[in-house]
Backbone bond lengths (Angstrom), bond angles and torsions (degrees), N, CA, C in turn:
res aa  C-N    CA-C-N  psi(-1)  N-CA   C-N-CA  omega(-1)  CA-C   N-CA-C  phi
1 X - - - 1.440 - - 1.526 108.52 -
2 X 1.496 113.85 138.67 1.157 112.68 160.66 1.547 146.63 -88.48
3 X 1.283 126.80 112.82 1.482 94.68 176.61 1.644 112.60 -143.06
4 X 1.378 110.80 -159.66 1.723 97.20 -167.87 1.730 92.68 -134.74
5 X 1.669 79.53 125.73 1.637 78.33 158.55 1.633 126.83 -140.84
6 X 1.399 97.19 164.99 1.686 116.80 -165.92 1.499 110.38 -74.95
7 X 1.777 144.07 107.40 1.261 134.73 -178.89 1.316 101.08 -133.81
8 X 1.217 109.51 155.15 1.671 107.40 179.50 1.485 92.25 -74.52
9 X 1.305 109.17 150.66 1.819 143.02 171.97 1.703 107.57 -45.55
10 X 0.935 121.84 -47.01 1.570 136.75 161.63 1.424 109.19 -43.41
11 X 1.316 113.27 -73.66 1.775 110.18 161.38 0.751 97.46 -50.64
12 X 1.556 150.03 -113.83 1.252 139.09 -105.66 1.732 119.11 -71.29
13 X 1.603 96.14 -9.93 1.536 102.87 172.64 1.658 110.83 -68.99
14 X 1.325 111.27 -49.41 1.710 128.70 -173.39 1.608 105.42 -73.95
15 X 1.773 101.47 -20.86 1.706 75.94 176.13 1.691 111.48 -91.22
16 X 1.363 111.35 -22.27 1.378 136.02 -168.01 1.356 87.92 -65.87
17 X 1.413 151.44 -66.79 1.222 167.16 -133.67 1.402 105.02 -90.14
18 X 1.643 125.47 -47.98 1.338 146.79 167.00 1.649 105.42 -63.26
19 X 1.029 123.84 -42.61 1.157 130.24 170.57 1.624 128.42 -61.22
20 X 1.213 95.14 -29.18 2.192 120.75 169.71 0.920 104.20 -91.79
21 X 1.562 131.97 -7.85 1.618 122.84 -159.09 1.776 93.13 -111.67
22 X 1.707 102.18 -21.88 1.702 92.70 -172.59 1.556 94.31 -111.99
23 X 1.148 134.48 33.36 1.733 134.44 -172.92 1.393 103.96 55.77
24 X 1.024 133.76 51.28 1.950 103.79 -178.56 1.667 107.49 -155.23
25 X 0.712 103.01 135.14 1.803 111.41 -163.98 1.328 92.42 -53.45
26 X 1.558 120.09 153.99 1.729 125.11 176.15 1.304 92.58 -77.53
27 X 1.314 153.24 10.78 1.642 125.44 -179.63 1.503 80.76 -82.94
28 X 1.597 122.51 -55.27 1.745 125.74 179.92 1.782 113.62 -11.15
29 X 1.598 80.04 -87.61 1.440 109.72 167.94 1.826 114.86 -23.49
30 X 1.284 93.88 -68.66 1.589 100.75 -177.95 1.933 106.19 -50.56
31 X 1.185 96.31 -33.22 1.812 94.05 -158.38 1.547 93.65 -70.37
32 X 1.179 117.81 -57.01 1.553 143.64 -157.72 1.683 89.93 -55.14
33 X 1.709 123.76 -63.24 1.158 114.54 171.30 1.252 116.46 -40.99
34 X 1.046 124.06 -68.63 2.045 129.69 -167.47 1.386 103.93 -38.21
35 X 1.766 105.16 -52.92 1.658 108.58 -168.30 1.586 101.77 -56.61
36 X 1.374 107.02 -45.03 1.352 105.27 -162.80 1.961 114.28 -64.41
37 X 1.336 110.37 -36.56 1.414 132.13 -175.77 2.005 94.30 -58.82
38 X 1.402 116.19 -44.35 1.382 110.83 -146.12 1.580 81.97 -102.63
39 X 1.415 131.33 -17.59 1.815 116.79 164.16 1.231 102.27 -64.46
40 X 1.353 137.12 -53.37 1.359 144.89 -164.08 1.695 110.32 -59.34
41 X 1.354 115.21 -46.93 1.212 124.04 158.98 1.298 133.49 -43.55
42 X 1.383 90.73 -55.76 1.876 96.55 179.09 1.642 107.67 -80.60
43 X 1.511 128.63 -4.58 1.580 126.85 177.40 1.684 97.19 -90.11
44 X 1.318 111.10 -16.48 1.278 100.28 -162.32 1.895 94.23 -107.94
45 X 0.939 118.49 -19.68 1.586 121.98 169.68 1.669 112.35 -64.92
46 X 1.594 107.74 -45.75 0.870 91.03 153.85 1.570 155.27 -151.90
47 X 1.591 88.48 63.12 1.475 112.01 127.92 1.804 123.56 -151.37
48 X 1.761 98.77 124.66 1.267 119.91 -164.44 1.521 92.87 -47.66
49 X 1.265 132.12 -67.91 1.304 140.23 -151.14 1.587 109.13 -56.21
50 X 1.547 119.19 -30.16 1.391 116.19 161.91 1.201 141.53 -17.92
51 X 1.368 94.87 -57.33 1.560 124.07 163.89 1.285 124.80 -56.72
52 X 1.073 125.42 -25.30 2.027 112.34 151.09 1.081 110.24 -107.14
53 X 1.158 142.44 16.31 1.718 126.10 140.84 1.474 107.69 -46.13
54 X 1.929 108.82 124.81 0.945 140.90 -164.56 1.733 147.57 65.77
55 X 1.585 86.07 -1.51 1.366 105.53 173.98 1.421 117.96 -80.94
56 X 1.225 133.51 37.97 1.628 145.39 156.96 1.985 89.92 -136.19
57 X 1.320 134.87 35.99 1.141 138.12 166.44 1.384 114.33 -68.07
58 X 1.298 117.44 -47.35 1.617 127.26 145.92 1.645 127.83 -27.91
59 X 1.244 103.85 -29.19 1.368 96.35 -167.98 1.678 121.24 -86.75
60 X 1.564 92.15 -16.60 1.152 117.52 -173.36 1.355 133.61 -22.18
61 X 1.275 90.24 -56.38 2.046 105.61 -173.72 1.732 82.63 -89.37
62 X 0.776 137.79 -17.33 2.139 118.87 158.90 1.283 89.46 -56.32
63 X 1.569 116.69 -78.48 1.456 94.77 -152.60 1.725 132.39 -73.73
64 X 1.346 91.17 -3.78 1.836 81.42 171.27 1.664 104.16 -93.91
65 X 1.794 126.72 -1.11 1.388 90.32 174.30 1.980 91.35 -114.78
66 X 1.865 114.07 51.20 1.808 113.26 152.93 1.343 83.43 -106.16
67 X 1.428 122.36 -24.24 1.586 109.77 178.31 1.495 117.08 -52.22
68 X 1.511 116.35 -60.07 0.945 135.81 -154.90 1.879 97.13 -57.73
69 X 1.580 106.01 -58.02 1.241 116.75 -170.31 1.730 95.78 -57.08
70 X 1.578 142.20 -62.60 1.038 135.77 -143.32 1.297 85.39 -82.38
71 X 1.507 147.05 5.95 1.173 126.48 159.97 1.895 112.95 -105.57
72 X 0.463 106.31 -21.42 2.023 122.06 157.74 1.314 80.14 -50.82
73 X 0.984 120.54 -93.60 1.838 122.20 -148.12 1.993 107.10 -48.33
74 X 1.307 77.69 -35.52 2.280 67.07 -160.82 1.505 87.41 -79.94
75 X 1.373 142.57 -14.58 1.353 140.72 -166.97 2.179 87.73 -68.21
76 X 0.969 104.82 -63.19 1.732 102.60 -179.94 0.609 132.90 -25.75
77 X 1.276 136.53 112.67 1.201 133.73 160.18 1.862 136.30 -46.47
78 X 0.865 135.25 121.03 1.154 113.09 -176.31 1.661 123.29 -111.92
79 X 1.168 123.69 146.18 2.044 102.23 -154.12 1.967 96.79 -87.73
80 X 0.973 75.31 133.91 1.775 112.27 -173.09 1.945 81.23 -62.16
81 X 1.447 112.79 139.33 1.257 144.77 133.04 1.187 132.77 -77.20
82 X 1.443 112.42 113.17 1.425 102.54 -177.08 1.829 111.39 -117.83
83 X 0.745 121.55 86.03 1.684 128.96 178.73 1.334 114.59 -59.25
């Protein structure tokens, strides 16, 4: 099917360009996006929680160096009291 659509000039440069960069005509490109946009949609419709998988991805290198520290600490020894 044919049809026409409206994108700002900015897109259509990066998809046009992305499209020369992987061999494949932008109608390709265009389809492959949509399919891909409307799987993503329907995994995430249904299930809500989908949708923040990976959004604490940032935090990451925090938490492996409280790791690092809470394993520094229990590695110590600490000197035994003997009363």
């Amino acid at each position: 099917m044919k049809t026409t659509l409206e994108m700002p000039d900015a897109l259509f440069r990066r998809a046009k360009a992305t499209a020369a960069h992987l061999g494949i005509p932008l109608r390709q490109l265009v389809t492959e996006a949509v399919e891909e946009k409307l799987r993503i949609s329907s995994i995430e419709s249904r299930k809500p929680w989908m949708r923040h998988i990976g959004k604490l991805k940032h935090l990451s290198k925090e938490t492996q160096r409280i790791d690092r520290v809470i394993e520094d600490s229990f590695e110590q020894i600490e000197p035994e009291t003997w009363e």
